[in-house]
NUKOLDO-547797 format. One record per residue (C-alpha): residue number from 1; z, x, y. Coordinates in Angstrom, 1 decimal, padded with zeros to 4 digits, always signed. Each point is the difference from the previous one (the first is absolute). Layout:
% residues N
SITE    nr        Z        X        Y
SITE   NUM        Z        X        Y
...
END
This chain:
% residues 434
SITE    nr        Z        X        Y
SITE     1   +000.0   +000.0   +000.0
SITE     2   -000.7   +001.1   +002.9
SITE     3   +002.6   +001.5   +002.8
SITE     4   -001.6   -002.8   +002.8
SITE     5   +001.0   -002.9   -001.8
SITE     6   +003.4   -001.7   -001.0
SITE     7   +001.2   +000.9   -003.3
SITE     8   -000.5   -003.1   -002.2
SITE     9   +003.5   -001.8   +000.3
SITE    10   +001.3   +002.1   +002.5
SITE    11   +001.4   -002.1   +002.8
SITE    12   -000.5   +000.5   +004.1
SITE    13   +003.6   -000.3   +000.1
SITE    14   +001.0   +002.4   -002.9
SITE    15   -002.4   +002.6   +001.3
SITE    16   +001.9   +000.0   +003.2
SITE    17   +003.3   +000.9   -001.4
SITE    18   -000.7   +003.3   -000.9
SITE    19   -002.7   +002.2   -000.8
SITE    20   -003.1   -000.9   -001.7
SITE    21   -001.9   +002.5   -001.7
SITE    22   -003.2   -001.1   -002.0
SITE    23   -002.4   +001.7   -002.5
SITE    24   -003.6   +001.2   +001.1
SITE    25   -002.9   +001.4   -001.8
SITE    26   +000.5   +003.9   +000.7
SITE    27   -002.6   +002.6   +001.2
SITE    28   +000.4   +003.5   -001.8
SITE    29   -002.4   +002.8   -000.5
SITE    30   -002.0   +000.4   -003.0
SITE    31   +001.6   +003.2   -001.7
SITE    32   -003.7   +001.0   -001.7
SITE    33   -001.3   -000.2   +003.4
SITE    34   +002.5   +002.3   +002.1
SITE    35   +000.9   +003.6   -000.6
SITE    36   +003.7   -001.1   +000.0
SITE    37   +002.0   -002.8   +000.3
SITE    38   +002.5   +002.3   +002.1
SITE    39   -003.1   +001.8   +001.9
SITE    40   -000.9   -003.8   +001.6
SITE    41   +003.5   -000.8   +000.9
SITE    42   +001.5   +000.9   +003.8
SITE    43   +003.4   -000.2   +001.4
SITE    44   +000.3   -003.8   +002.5
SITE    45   -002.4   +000.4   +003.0
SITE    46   +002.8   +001.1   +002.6
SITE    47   +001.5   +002.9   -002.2
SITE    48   -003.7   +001.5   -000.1
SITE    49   +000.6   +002.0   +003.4
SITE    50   -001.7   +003.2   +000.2
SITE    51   -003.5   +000.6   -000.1
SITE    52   +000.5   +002.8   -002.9
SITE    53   +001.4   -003.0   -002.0
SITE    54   -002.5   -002.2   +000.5
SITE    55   -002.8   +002.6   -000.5
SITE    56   +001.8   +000.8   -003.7
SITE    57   +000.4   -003.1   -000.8
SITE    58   -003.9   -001.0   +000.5
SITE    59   -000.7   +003.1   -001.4
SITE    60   +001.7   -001.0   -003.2
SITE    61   -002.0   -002.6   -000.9
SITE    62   -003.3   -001.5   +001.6
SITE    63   +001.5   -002.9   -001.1
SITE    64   +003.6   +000.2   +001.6
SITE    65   +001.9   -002.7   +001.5
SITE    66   +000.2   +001.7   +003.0
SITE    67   -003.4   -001.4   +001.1
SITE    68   +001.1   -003.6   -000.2
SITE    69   +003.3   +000.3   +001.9
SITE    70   -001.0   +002.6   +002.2
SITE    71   -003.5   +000.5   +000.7
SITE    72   -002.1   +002.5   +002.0
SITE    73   -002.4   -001.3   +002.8
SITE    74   -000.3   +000.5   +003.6
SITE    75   +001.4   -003.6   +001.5
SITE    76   +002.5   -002.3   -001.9
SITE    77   -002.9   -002.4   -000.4
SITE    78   -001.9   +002.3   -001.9
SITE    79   +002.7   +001.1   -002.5
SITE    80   +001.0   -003.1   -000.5
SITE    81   -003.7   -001.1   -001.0
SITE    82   -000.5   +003.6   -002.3
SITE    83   +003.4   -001.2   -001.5
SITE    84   -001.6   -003.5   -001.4
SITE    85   -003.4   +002.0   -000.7
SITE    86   +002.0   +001.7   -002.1
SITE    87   +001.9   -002.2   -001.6
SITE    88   -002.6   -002.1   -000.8
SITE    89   -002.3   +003.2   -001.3
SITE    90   +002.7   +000.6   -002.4
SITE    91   +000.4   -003.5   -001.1
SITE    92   -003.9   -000.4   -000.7
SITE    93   +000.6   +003.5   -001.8
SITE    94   +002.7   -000.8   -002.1
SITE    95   +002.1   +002.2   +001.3
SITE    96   +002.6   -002.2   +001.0
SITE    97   +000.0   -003.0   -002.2
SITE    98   +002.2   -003.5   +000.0
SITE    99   +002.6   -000.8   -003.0
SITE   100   -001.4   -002.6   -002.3
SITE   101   +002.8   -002.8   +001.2
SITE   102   +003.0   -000.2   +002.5
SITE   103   +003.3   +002.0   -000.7
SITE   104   +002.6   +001.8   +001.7
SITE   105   +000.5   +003.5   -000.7
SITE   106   +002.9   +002.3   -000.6
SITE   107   +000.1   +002.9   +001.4
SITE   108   +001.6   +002.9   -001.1
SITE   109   +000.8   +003.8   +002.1
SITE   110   +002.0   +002.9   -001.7
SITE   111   +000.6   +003.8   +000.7
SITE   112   +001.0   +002.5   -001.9
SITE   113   +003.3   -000.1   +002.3
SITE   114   +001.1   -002.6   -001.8
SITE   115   -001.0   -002.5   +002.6
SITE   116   -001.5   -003.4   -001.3
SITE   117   -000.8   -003.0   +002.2
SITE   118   -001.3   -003.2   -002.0
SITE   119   -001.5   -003.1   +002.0
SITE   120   -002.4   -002.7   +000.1
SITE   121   -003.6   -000.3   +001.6
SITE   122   -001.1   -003.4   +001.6
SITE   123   -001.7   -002.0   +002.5
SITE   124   +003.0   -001.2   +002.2
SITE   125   +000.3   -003.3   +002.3
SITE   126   +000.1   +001.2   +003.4
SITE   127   +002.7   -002.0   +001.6
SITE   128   +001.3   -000.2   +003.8
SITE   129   +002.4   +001.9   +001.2
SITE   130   +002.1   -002.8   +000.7
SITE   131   +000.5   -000.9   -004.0
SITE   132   +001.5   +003.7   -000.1
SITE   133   -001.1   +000.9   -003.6
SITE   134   -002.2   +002.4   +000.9
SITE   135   +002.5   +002.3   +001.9
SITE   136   -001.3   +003.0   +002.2
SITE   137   +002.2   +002.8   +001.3
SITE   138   -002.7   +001.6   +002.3
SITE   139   -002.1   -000.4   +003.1
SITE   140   -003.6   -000.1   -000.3
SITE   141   -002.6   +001.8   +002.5
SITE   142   -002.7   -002.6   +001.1
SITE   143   -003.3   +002.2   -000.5
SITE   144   +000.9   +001.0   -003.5
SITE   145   +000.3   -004.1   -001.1
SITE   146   -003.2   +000.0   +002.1
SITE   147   -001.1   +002.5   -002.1
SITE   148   +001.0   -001.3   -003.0
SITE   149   -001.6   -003.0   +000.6
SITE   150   -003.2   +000.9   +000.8
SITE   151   -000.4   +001.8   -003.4
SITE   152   +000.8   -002.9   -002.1
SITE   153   -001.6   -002.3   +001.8
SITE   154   -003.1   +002.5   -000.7
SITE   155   +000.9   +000.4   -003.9
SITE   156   +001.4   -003.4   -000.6
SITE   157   +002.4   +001.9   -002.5
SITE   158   +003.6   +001.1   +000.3
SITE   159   -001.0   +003.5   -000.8
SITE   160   +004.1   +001.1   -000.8
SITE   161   +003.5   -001.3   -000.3
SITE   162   +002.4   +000.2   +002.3
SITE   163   +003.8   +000.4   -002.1
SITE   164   +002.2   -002.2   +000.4
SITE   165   +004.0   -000.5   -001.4
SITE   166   +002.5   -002.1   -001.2
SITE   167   +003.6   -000.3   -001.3
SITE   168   -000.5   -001.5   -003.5
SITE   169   +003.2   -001.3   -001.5
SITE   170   +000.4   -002.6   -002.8
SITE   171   -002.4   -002.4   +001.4
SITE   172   -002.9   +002.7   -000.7
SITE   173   +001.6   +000.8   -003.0
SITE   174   -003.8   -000.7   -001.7
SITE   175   -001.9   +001.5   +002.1
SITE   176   +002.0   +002.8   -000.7
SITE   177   -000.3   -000.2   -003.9
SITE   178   -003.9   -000.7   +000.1
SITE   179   -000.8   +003.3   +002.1
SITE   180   +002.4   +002.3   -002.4
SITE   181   -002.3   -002.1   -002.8
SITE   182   -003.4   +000.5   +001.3
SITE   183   +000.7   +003.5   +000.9
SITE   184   +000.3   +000.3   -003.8
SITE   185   -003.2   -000.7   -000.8
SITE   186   -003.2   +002.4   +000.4
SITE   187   -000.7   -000.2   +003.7
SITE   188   -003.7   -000.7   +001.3
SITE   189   -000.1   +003.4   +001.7
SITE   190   +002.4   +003.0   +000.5
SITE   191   -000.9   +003.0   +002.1
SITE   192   +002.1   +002.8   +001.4
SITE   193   -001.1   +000.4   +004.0
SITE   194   +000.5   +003.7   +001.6
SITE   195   +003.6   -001.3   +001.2
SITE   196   +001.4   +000.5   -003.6
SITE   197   +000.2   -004.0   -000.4
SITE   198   -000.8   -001.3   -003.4
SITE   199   -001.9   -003.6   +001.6
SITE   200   -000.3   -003.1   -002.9
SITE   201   -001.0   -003.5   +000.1
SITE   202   -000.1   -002.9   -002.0
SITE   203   -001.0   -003.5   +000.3
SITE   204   +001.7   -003.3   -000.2
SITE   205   -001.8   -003.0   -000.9
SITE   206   +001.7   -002.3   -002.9
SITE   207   +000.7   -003.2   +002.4
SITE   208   +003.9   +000.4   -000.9
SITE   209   +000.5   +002.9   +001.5
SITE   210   -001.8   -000.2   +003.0
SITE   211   +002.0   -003.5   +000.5
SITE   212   +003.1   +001.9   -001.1
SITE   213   -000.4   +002.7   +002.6
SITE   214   -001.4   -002.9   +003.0
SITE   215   +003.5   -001.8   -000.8
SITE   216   +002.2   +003.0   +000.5
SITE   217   -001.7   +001.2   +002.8
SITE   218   +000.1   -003.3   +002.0
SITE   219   +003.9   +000.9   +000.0
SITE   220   -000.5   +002.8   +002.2
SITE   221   -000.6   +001.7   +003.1
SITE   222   -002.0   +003.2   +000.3
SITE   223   +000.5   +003.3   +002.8
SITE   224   -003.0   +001.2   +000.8
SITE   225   +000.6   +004.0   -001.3
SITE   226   -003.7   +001.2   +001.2
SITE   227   -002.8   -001.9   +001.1
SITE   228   +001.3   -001.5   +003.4
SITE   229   -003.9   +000.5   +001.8
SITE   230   -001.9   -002.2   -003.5
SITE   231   +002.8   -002.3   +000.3
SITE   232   -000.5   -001.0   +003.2
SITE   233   -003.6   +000.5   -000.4
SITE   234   +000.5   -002.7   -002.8
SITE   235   +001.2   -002.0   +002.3
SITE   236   -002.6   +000.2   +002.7
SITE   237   -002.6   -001.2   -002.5
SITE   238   +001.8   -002.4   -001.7
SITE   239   +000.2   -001.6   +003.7
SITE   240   -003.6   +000.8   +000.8
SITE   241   -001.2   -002.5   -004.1
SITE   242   +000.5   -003.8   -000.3
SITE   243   +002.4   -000.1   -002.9
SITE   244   -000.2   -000.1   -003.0
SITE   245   -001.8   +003.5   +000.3
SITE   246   +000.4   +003.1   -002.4
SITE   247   +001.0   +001.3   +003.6
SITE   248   +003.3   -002.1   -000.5
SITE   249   +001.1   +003.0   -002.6
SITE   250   +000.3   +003.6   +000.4
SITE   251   -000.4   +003.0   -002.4
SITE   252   +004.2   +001.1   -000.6
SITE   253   +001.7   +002.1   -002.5
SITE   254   +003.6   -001.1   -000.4
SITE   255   +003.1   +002.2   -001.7
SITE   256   +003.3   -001.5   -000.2
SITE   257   +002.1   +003.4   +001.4
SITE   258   +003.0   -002.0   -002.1
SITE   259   -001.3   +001.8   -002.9
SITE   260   -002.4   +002.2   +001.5
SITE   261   +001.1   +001.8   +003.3
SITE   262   -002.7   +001.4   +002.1
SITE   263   +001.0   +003.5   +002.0
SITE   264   +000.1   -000.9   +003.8
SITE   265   -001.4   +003.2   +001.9
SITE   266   -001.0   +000.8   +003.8
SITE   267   -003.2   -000.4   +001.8
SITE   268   +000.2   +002.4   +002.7
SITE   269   -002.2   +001.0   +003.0
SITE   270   -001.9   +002.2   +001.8
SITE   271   -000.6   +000.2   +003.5
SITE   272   -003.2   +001.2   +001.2
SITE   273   +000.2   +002.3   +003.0
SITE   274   +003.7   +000.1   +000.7
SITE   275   +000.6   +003.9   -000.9
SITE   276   +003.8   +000.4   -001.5
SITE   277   +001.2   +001.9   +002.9
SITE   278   -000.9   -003.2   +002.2
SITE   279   +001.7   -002.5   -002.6
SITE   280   +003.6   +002.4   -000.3
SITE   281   -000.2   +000.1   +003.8
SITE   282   +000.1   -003.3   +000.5
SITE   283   +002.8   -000.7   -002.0
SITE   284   +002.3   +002.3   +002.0
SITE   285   +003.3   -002.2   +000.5
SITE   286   -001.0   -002.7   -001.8
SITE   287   +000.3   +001.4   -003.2
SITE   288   +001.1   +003.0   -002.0
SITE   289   -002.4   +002.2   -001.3
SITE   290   +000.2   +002.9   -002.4
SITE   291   -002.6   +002.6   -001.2
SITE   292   +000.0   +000.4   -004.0
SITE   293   -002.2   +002.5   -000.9
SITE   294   +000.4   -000.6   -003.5
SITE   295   -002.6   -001.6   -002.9
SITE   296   -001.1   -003.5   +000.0
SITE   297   +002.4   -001.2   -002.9
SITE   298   +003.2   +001.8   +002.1
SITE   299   -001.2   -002.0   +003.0
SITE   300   -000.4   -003.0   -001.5
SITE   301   +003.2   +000.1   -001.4
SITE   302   +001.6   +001.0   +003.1
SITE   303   -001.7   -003.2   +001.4
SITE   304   +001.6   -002.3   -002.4
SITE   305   +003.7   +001.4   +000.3
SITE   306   -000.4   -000.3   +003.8
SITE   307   -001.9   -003.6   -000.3
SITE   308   +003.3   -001.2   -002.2
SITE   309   +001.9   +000.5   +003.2
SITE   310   -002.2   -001.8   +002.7
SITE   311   -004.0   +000.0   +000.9
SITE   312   -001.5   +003.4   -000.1
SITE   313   -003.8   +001.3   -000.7
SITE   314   -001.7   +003.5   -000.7
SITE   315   -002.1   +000.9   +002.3
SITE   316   -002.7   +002.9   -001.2
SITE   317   -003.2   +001.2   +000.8
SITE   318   +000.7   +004.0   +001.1
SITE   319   +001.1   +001.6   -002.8
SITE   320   +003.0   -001.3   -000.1
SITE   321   +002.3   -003.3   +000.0
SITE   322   +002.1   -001.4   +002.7
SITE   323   +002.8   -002.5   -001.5
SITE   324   +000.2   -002.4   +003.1
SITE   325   +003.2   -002.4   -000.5
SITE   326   +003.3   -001.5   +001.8
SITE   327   -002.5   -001.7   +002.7
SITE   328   +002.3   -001.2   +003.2
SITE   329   +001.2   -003.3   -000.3
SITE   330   -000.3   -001.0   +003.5
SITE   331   -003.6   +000.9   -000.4
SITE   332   -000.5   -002.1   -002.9
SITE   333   +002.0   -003.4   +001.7
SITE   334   -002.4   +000.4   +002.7
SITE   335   -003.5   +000.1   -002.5
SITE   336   +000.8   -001.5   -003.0
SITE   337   -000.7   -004.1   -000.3
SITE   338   +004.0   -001.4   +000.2
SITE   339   -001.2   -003.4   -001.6
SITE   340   -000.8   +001.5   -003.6
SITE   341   +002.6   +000.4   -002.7
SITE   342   +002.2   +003.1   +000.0
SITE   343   -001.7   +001.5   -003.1
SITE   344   -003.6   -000.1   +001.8
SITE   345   +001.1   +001.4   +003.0
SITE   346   +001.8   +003.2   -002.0
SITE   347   -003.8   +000.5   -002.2
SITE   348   -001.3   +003.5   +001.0
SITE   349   -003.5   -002.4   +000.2
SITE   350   +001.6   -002.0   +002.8
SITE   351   +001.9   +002.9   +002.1
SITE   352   -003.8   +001.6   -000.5
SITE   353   -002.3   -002.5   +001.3
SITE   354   +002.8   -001.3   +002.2
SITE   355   +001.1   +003.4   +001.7
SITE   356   -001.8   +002.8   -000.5
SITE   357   -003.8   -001.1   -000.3
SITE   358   +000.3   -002.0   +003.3
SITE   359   +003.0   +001.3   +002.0
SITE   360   -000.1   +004.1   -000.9
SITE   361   -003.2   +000.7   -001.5
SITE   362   -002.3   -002.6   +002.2
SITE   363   -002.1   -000.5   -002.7
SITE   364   -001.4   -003.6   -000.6
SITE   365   +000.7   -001.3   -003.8
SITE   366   -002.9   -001.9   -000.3
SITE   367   -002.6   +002.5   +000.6
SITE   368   -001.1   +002.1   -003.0
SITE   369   -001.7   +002.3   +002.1
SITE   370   +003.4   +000.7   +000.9
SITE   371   +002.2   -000.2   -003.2
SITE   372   -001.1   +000.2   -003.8
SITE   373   +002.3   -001.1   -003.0
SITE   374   -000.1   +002.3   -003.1
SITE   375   +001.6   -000.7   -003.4
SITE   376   +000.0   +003.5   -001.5
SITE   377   +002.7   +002.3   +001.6
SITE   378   -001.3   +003.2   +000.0
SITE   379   -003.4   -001.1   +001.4
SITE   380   +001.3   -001.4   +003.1
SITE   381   +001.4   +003.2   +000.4
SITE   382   -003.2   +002.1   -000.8
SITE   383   -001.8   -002.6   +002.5
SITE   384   +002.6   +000.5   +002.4
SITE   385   +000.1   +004.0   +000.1
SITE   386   -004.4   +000.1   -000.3
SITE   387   -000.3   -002.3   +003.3
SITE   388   +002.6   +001.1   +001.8
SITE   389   +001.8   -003.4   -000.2
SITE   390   +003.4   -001.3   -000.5
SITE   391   +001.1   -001.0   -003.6
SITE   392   +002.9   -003.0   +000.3
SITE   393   +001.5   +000.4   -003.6
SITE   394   +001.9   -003.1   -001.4
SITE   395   +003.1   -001.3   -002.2
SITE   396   -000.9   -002.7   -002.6
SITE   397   +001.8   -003.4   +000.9
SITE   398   +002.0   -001.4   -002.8
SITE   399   -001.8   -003.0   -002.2
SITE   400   +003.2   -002.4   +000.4
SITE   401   -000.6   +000.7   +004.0
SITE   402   -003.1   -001.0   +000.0
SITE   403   +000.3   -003.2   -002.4
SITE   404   +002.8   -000.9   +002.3
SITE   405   -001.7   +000.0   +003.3
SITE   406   -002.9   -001.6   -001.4
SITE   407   +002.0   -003.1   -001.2
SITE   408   +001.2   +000.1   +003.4
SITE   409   -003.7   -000.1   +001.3
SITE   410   +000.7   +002.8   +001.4
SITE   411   -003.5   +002.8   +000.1
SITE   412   +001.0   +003.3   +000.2
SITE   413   -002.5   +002.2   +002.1
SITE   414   -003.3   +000.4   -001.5
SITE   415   -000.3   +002.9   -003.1
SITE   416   +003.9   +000.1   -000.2
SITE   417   -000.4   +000.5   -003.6
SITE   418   -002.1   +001.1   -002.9
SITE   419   +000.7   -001.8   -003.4
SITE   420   -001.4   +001.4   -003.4
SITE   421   -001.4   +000.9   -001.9
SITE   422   -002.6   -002.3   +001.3
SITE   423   -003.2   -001.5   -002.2
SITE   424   -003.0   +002.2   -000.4
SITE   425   -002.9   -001.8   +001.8
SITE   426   -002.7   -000.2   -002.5
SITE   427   +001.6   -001.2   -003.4
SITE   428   -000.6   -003.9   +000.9
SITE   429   -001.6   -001.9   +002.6
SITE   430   -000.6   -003.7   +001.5
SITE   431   -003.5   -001.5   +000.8
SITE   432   +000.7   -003.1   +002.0
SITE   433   -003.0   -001.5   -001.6
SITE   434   +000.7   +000.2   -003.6
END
């Protein structure tokens, strides 16, 4: 069945009191017709960053992922159209080819760390904010929905899911017990991607347990962990199609962190054309500041005793680090919004874009020419010391900080936080016209 319709004895009413998650008829490459299954997967859009990453990535496969969620053109408008070209090249070639009938899928990520994470894949009602089941934590920055948009309006296809979590408790109890059973059974694919992850997927389709899982999950309420820019893009297009549309659903993977919690890490940035001299100068008597010329990990770690006390950041981008913490309080009673709760007002995130980016640093927050946010630590850095900008190290937040503030409707500033690990794009996708 597909995602754009009701599922058959499913209520308007019991949809509406929790999630609703329904089965679609996945999009997965051809194995025969690819080098690899892990040379055509990519990292989500937004952690693909540098141009070295996004030359190796198309590199590794002509038929990569990467070319879909983040194509190569000379205007938006003619990416966007090379980005349904292609898609529809490879369906007419078989590379990418539809699942004989609907199903969720389980999705399964593991290291050789140990580190497991279990979930399921579906097409996901997109509900209003007001019905607060779909919970986000994060602003969103208006051209990247914009963006977003544009390219699946072009594709008609949600091209990757966005994770999403939950606290599963009795109530999910089968949910629970059907993903630990399907993950016992040979999976449809299994690759290992350059990260180290071991990636496997299954499909659900026996009626029962899809109507098991859809009964479980309309008990619950979902934090968006990463994906805030397709969620709201889901919700820009589900505004701009009548409904019932396959527009009314969006592509999601959800893990209940219950059983399966996901490592919260920082998204830090980089500031383009504020040298580090500049940036430490500006913070005279505001803050305290102290040189470490130490490693990476000794700075990082001196970061996280000092962020235990109070707000602090590691500055870098000459050589060396500069641990800025114990910011004036005066300073911050006069910058940071008084209206918020007392646990956003103390994020590192909020004394950040509240203080320093405006008030020290005079630096606008919405301009990427201006600022650029980077997952991986030690390439801020290495960015930071080749232009000759300022590196703005974070702290991770805490997950029960974020769940909490989102249940308060409370958005913390935009890329507070990076969840993982996070989907490979590649594995499944969504046509809208399936």
């Amino acid at each position: 069945m597909d995602a754009g319709r009701n599922t058959a004895g499913q209520s308007e009413a019991t949809a509406r009191q929790g999630l609703e998650l329904t089965p679609f008829r996945g999009l997965r490459y051809d194995p025969d017709r690819v080098g690899s299954l892990a040379a055509v997967t990519s990292p989500p859009y937004d952690v693909v960053v540098r141009p070295d990453g996004l030359h190796q990535l198309e590199s590794a496969d002509p038929h990569n992922i990467v070319r879909l969620i983040l194509p190569q053109a000379a205007t938006p408008t003619a990416r966007n159209e090379q980005a349904a070209r292609t898609l529809r090249r490879w369906l007419a070639e078989g590379v990418l080819t539809a699942d004989p009938e609907p199903g969720l899928y389980v999705y399964e990520q593991r290291d050789g760390a140990g580190m497991l994470q279990r979930g399921i894949i579906g097409a996901l009602r997109v509900s209003e904010p007001a019905e607060k089941l779909v919970l986000p934590h994060e602003d969103v920055m208006p051209h990247v929905v914009a963006d977003r948009a544009a390219l699946m309006r072009a594709t008609s296809a949600n091209l990757e899911p966005l994770l999403l979590t939950y606290r599963g408790d009795g109530a999910t109890a089968g949910t629970a017990a059907l993903v630990e059973r399907t993950a016992g059974r040979p999976p449809l694919l299994s690759t290992t991607t350059d990260d180290g992850f071991c990636h496997r997927l299954w499909s659900v389709t026996d009626p029962a347990d899809v109507a098991r899982v859809q009964s479980d999950l309309a008990r619950q309420q979902a934090l968006i962990a990463d994906g805030h820019h397709r969620w709201a893009t889901y919700r820009r297009l589900r505004a701009e199609h009548p409904s019932p549309s396959p527009w009314d659903h969006g592509l999601v993977l959800l893990v209940d962190t219950a059983r399966y919690p996901l490592r919260v890490r920082a998204i830090h940035r980089l500031l383009h054309g504020l040298p580090v001299a500049d940036a430490v100068a500006a913070l005279e008597g505001h803050f305290r500041v102290r040189r470490l010329d130490v490693p990476l990990a000794e700075a990082l770690a001196s970061l996280a005793d000092a962020a235990g006390a109070g707000n602090a950041f590691l500055l870098a981008g000459d050589g060396g680090f500069h641990l800025v913490d114990r910011p004036d309080p005066a300073l911050l009673a006069r910058t940071v919004p008084a209206d918020r709760p007392a646990a956003w007002r103390a994020l590192d995130a909020t004394v950040l874009h509240a203080t320093l980016l405006p008030h020290l640093w005079r630096i606008p927050e919405d301009s990427p020419a201006h600022i650029a946010y980077i997952h991986d630590t030690a390439a801020t850095v290495e960015k930071a010391e080749r232009d000759g900008g300022t590196a703005v190290l974070m702290h991770p937040v805490r997950e029960e900080v974020v769940r909490d503030l989102a249940r308060q409707g409370v958005t913390m500033p935009r890329k507070s936080t990076s969840f993982g690990p996070k989907p490979a794009s590649g594995l499944v996708l969504r046509a809208l016209d399936l």
